[in-house]
KEMINU-157718 format. One record per atom (N, C-alpha, C): x, y, z; atom name; residue in one letter. Coordinates in steps of 0.05 Angstrom, whole numbers, plus 5000, padded with zeros to 4 digits. Example, Ala and Ser with C-alpha at 12.3 -4.5 7.8 and 13.67 -1.06 7.14 Angstrom:
! residues 2
{{5264 4886 5156} 'N' 'A'}
{{5246 4910 5156} 'CA' 'A'}
{{5264 4934 5156} 'C' 'A'}
{{5257 4955 5142} 'N' 'S'}
{{5273 4979 5143} 'CA' 'S'}
{{5258 5001 5157} 'C' 'S'}
//
This chain:
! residues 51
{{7945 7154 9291} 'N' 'X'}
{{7928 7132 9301} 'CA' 'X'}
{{7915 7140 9327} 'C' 'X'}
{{7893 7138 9330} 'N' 'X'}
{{7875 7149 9355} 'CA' 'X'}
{{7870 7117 9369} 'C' 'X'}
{{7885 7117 9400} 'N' 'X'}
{{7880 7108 9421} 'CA' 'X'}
{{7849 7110 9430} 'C' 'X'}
{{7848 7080 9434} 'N' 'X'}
{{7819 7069 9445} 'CA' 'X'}
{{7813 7071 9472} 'C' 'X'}
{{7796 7072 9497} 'N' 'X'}
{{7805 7061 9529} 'CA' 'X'}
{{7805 7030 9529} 'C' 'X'}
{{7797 7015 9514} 'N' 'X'}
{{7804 6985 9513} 'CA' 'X'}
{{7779 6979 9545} 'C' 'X'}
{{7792 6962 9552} 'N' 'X'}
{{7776 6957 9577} 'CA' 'X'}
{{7793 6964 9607} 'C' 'X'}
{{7800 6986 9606} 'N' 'X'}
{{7813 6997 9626} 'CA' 'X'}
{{7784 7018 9634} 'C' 'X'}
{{7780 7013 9655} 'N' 'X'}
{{7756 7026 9678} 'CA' 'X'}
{{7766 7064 9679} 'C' 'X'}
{{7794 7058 9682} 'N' 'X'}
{{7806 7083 9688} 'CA' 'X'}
{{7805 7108 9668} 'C' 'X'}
{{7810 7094 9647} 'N' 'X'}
{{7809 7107 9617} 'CA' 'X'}
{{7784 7116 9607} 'C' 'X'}
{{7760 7097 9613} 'N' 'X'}
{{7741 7108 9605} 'CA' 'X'}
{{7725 7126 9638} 'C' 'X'}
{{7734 7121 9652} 'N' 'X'}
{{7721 7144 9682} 'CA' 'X'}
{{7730 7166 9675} 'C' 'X'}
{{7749 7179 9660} 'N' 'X'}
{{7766 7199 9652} 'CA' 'X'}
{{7756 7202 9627} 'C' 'X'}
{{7747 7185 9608} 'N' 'X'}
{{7732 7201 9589} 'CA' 'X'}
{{7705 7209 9593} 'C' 'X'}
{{7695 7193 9614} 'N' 'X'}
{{7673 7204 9623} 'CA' 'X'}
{{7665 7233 9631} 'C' 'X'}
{{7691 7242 9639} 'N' 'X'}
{{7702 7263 9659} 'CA' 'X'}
{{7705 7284 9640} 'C' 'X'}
{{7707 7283 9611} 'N' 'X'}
{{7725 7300 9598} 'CA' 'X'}
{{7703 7321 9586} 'C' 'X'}
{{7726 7343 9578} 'N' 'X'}
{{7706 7362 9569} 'CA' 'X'}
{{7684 7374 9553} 'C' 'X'}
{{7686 7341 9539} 'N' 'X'}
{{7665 7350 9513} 'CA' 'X'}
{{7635 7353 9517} 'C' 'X'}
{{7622 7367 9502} 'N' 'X'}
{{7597 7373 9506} 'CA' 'X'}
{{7583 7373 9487} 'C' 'X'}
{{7544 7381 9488} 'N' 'X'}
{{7533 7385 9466} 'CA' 'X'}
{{7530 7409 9445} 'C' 'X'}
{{7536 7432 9458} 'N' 'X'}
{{7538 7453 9451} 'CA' 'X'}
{{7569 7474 9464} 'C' 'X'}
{{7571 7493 9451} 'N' 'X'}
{{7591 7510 9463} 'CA' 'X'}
{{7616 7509 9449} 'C' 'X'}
{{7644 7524 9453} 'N' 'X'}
{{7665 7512 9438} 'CA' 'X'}
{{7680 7478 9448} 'C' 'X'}
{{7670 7464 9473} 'N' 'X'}
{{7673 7450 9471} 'CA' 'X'}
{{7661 7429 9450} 'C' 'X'}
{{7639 7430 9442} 'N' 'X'}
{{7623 7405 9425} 'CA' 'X'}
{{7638 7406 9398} 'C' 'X'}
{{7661 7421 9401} 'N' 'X'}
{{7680 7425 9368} 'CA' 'X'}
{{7705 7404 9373} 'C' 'X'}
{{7708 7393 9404} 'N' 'X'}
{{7735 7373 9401} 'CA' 'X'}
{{7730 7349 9386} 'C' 'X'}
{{7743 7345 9379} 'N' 'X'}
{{7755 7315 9358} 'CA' 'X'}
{{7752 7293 9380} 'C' 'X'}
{{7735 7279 9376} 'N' 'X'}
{{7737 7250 9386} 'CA' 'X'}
{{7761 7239 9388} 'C' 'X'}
{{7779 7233 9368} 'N' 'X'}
{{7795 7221 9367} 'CA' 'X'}
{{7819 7230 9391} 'C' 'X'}
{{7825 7258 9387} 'N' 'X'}
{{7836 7274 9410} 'CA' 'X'}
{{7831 7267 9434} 'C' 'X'}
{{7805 7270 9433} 'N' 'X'}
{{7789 7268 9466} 'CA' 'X'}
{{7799 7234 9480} 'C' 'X'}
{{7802 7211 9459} 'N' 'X'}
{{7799 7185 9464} 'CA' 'X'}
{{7831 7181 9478} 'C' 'X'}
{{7847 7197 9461} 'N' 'X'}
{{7878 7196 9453} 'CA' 'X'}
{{7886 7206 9485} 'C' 'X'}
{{7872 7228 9496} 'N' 'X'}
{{7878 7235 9515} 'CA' 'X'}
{{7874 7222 9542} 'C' 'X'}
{{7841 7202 9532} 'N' 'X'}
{{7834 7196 9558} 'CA' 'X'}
{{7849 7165 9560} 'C' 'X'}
{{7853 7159 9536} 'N' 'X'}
{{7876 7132 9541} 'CA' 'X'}
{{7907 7140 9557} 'C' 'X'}
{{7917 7150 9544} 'N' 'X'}
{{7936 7161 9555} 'CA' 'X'}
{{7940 7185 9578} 'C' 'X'}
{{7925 7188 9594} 'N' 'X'}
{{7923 7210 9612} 'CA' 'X'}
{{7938 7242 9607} 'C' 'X'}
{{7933 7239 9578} 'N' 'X'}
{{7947 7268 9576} 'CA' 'X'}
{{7931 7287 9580} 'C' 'X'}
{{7945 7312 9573} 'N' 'X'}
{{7915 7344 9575} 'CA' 'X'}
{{7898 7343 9561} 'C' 'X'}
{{7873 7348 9557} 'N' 'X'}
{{7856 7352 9545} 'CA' 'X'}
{{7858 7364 9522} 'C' 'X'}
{{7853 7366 9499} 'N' 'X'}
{{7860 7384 9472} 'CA' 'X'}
{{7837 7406 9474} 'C' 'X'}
{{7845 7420 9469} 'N' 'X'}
{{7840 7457 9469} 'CA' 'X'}
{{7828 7454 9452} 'C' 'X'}
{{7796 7472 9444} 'N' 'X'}
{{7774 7477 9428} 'CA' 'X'}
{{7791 7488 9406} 'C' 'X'}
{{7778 7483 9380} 'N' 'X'}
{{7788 7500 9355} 'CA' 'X'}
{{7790 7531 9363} 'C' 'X'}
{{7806 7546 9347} 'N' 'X'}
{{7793 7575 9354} 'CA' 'X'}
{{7773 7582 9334} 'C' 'X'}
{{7763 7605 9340} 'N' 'X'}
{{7736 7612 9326} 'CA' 'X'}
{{7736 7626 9302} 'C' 'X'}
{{7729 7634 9289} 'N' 'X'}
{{7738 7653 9255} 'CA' 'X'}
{{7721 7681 9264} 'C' 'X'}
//
């Protein structure tokens, strides 16, 4: 189940923060990951690896 920031300011200033992008190996993280993390202040989830 992927964590929302709800209406916590904090949660979403930190997803604001986070590393996803439009291009690059970051634009490969999982939303859900990214959300999971910024609710919960965990580490950031690491880009897929590449083939």
């Amino acid at each position: 189940m992927t964590a929302a920031p709800g209406d916590g300011t904090r949660a979403w200033q930190r997803f604001a923060d986070s590393p996803i992008s439009h291009a690059g190996p970051t634009a490969w993280l999982r939303l859900g990951e990214v959300l999971d993390a910024a609710a919960h202040g965990t580490p950031w989830p690491q880009p897929p690896t590449s083939r």
